[in-house]
C-alpha angles and dihedrals in degrees: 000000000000119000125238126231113203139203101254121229108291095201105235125092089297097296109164123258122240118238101236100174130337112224093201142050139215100283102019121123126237135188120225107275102026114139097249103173138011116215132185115223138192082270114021145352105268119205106211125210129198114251095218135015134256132082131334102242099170137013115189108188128056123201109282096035121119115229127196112228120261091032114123108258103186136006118221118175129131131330105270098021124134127224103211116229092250089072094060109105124238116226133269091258100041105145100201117098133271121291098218099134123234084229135051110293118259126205089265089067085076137042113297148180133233130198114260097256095066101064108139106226100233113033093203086065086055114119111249137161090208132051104235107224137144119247089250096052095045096059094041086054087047102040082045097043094239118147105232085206093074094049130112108220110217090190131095110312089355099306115164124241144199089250093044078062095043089061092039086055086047107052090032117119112258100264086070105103111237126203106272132170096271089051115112103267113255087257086211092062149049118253130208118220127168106303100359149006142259123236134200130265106218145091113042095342093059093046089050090049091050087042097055099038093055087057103054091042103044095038131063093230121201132182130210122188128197130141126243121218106254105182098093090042087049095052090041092057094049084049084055095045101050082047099050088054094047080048110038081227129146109289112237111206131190092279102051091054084050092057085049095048087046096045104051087042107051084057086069082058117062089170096061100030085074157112115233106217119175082231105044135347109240113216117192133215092208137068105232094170125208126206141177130247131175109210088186079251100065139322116275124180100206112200128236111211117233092350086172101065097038116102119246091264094044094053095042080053104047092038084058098047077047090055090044101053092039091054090045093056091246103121123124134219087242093048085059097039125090105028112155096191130009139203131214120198120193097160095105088057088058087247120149114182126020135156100237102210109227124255099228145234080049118093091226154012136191119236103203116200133193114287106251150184125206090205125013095252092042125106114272096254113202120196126225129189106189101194106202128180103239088209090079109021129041122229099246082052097052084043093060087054108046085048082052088056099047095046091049080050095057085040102046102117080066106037095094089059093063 
């Protein structure tokens, strides 16, 4: 009996994981345990292993497809063995109805085996209830007019492919619609068009874009600007620095003495250390802090578990490893989840003023900008944007604490003592 290997959860409400790159082929053997696939998913890239050796007999999703998770992505069993036709997946938005059978199931209502002999020459002629065809393949034929049921699959065990619908489009009579600008994008691939190309929305772009749309639309955002003093937090960071290297110590840069200022300074401020709910604000009596990374895929805001309470090297340590696992693609739904404030920092890109957008359902969120100086002699000068929802903090309120933060910022060097 062939093993499936399955899409694992993507951590989102069921959305479907992108196919990034197969490790394997039809044919190719694999050990228990061997990376097979690497998938992109609403909240990080996840590498999938096979949970048991042999040969690869069927792989079901190409890069570029999206899978929904907990669809069998691959087959390995032994070496000769058939995958009937029966086991092949239809696609998410297969529109046929559901194969529960009226009777007890029997073993041909899941993937099965069958011994070599019995190979049926052409796997196209074999008997199916289903049309086996990758996602890709299904909305071109749609969006083309071409009746999958009169295709040939080139793929593993007759499967169709994008490129099997590509030749049907091409030697089809003239009546056949072919994509044409006005037809609706593949939304799995990029498409060129004159000067330029369109890309898909999906993975951990399209999760950031929901995400923030449903924010601006579902929350009354406010922002309020003022600048910090940055001259003590900028000596203090040099004084760090020289004793991390005598030390061989973790270094501790700007931003992470920003997370500590910020940190040790949301947990004065219940109301906006919070989560607005139509039903009940939640105010929290702990400092779960948000930030933003961009990891050059998407934007993720790893959290950092009672911040509030972490010493400054403990933070600094634990907001690195964060970075880390966030660039590598190893970040996890739970490591993203729970965040009661959040902090943005655009100073490495030279920015000085931005609207941060909130992370709802969270009451606020902290826009960091480059330190600056509007004459050499003059004070660094670091700019901060607090948005706040004003449906469940007043301005004066949000006021008070952007004055607190700066005021932890310029202070600093002393924070940790009180």
């Amino acid at each position: 009996m062939a093993t499936e290997v399955k899409v694992p959860t993507t951590g989102n409400a069921g959305e479907p994981a992108v196919v990034l790159e197969l490790n394997v082929a039809v044919g190719d053997q694999v050990s228990a345990g061997d990376v097979v696939a690497t998938l992109e998913t609403a909240k990080a890239t996840v590498e999938v292993d096979t949970p048991a050796g042999g040969t690869v007999l069927d792989i079901r999703f190409q890069p570029g497809d999206e899978a929904p998770e907990h669809d069998v992505l691959m087959l390995v069993g032994e070496a000769g063995e058939i995958v009937t036709a029966s086991a092949a997946p239809s696609a998410p938005a297969d529109p046929s109805p559901s194969s529960t059978p009226a009777s007890p199931p029997s073993p041909a209502a899941s993937p099965t085996v069958e011994p070599a002999p019995e190979r049926v020459a052409d796997p196209s002629l074999a008997p199916r209830t289903r049309i086996s065809i990758s996602p890709r393949a299904r909305r071109l034929a749609e969006s083309s007019g071409i009746d999958i049921r009169e295709l040939t699959g080139s793929g593993p065990f007759g499967r169709i492919l994008f490129s099997d619908v590509e030749a049907a489009i091409a030697a089809a009579p003239a009546h056949v619609s072919t994509p044409s600008r006005t037809s609706a994008p593949d939304p799995t691939a990029t498409e060129t068009v004159a000067r330029g190309r369109r890309v898909p929305v999906r993975g951990a772009r399209k999760a950031t874009a929901q995400h923030m749309h449903a924010s601006l639309q579902n929350s009354a955002q406010v922002t309020l600007t003022r600048y910090a003093s940055a001259d003590a937090m900028l000596a203090y960071a040099d004084r760090l620095k020289a004793a991390a290297e005598r030390r061989g110590a973790v270094r501790i840069g700007i931003n992470d003495l920003l997370l500590f200022a910020v940190a040790r300074t949301v947990g004065r401020h219940p109301a906006a250390n919070a989560w607005f709910e139509w039903d009940a604000i939640t105010e929290f009596d702990h400092v779960d802090l948000g930030f933003a990374v961009d990891t050059g895929r998407a934007l993720l805001v790893p959290v950092i578990r009672d911040a509030d309470s972490l010493s400054l090297a403990a933070l600094a340590t634990a907001a690195h490893d964060a970075i880390d696992r966030a660039r590598a693609g190893k970040t996890g739904p739970a490591e993203l989840a729970g965040g009661t404030f959040t902090v943005s920092n655009l100073g490495g890109a030279g920015i000085h003023w931005f609207t941060p957008v909130l992370n709802a359902p969270q009451a606020c969120i902290l826009g960091v900008g480059a330190v600056h100086r509007v004459m050499p002699e003059a004070p660094a000068l670091l700019p901060l944007s607090l948005t706040f929802d004003h449906r469940a903090i007043d301005g004066s309120a949000a006021a008070a604490l952007l004055a607190d933060i700066a005021s932890a910022i310029e202070h600093v060097d002393t924070l940790a003592v009180y």
